[in-house]
C-alpha positions as CSV (number, residue, x, y, z in Angstrom):
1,X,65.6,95.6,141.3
2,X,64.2,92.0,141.7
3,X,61.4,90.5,140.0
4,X,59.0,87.7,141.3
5,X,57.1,87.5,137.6
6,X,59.1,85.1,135.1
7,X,56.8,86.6,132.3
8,X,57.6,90.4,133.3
9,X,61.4,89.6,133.5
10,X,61.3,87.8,130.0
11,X,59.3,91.0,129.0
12,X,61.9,92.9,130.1
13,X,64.0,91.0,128.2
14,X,62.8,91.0,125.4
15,X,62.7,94.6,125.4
16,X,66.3,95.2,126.2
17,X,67.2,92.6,123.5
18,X,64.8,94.4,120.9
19,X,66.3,97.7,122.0
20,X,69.8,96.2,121.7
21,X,69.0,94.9,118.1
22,X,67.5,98.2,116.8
23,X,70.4,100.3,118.0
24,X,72.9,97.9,117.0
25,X,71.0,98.3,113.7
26,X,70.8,101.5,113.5
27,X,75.1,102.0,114.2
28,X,75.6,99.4,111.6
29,X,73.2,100.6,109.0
30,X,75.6,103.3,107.6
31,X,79.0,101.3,108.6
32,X,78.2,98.0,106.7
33,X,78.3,98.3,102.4
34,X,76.6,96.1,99.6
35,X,79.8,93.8,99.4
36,X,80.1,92.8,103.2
37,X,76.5,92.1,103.2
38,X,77.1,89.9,99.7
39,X,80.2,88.2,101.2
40,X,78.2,87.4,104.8
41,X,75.1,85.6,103.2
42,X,77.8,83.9,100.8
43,X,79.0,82.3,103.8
44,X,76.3,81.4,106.2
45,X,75.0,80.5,102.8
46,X,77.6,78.1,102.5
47,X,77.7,76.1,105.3
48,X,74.4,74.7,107.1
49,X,74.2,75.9,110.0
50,X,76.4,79.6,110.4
51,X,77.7,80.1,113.7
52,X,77.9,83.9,114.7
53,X,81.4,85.0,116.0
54,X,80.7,87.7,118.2
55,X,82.9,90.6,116.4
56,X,80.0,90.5,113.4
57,X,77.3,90.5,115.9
58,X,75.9,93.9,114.8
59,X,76.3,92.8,110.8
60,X,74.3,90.2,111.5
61,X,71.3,91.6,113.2
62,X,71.3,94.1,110.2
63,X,71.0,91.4,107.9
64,X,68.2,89.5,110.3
65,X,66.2,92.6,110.8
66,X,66.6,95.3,108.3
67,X,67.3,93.3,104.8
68,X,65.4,89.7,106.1
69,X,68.0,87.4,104.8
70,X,68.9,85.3,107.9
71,X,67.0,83.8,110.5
72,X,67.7,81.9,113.9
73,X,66.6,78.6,113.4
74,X,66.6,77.6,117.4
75,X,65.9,80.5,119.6
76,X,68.5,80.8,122.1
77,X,71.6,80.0,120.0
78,X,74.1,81.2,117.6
79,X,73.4,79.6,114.1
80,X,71.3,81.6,111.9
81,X,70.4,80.2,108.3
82,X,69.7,81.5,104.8
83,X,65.6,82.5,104.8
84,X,63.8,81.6,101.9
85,X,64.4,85.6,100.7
86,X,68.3,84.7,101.3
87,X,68.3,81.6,99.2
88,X,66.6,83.7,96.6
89,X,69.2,86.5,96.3
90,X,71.7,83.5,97.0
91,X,70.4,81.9,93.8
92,X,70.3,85.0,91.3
93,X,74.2,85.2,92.1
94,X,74.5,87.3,95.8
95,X,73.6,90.6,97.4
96,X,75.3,93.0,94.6
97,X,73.5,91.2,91.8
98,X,70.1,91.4,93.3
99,X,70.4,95.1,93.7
100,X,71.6,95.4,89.9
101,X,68.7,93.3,89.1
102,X,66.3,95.4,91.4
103,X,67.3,98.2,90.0
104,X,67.3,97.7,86.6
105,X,63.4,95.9,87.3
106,X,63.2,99.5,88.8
107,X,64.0,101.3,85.7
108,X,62.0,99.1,83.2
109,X,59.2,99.9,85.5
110,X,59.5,103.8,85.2
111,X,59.6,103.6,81.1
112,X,57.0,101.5,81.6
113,X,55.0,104.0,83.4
114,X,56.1,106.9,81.4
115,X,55.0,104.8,77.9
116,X,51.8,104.6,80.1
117,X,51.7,108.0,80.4
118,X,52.2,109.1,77.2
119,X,49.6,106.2,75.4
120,X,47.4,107.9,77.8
121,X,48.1,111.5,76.8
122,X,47.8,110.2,72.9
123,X,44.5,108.6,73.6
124,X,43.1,112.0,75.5
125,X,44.1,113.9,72.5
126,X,42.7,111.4,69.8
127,X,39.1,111.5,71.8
128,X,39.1,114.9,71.9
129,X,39.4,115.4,68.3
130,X,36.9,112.4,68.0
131,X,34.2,114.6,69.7
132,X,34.8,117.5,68.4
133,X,34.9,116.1,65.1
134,X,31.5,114.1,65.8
135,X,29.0,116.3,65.4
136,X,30.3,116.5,61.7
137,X,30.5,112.7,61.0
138,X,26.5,112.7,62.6
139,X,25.4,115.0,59.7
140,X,27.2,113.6,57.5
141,X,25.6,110.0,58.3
142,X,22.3,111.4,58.6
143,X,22.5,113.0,54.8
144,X,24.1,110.1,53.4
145,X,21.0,107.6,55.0
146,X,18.6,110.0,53.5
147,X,20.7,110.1,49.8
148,X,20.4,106.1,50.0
149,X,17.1,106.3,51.0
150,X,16.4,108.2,47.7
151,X,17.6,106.3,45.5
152,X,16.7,103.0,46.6
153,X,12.8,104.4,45.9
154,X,14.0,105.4,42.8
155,X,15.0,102.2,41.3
156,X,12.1,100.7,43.2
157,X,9.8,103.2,41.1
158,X,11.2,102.8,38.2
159,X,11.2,98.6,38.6
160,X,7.6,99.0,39.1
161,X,7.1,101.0,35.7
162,X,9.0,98.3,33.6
163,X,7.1,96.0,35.3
């Protein structure tokens, strides 16, 4: 089939290319493990400008479009480049440490939650116990207002008689 439109045959394209990527993604997303992905950003990490050979063509559309570590600096070419989320996870020591790190942020954050949780249920409890002791603690302000209301006429009486 032959196509007049430069746009609709870039369009076309495009949309083999994306469909390429995703299934090439989507083979590779169970085949490649934490340590190939550390070792691949290590290299194109290492060098400026990373040239793709073409047998890790599938590992590194997984790391372009699944984890966002690469990028293609010049559209039609074969050097990709650390993004600014590679040279991050480049910086805190590589792929396997970032997960370790995610992971235990990811862990902090649950005991956080459940410390939360339970401050939460504590605080419930204590104003519950606060209202239904209330009632109580009104009365009991109420007489002791009237008791000091008493006796402050008392000694003001008997200040006026010694007067």
């Amino acid at each position: 089939m032959q196509c007049d439109n430069g746009f609709a045959s870039n369009a076309i394209s495009a949309q083999i290319s994306k469909t390429l990527a995703v299934s090439l993604t989507q083979l590779n997303l169970f085949t490649m493990n934490d340590k190939d992905v550390d070792e691949l950003l290590k290299k194109i990490s290492s060098s400026n400008e990373y040239i793709m050979p073409e047998e890790k063509r599938s590992s590194i559309i997984y790391l372009m479009t699944e984890l966002k570590l690469i990028y293609k600096p010049y559209d039609n070419s074969l050097i990709f480049a650390p993004t600014k989320f590679g040279n991050e996870v480049i910086n805190e020591g590589g792929w396997i440490k970032h997960l370790e790190i995610e992971k235990e942020s990811l862990k902090l954050k649950s005991e956080r939650e459940i410390l939360d949780f339970e401050k939460s249920k504590t605080d419930l409890e204590l104003a519950k116990k606060l209202l239904k002791e209330y009632p109580y603690t009104k009365w009991f302000a109420r007489i002791s207002l009237f008791i000091g209301i008493g006796l402050g006429l008392l000694e003001l009486i008997k200040y006026i008689k010694q007067s």
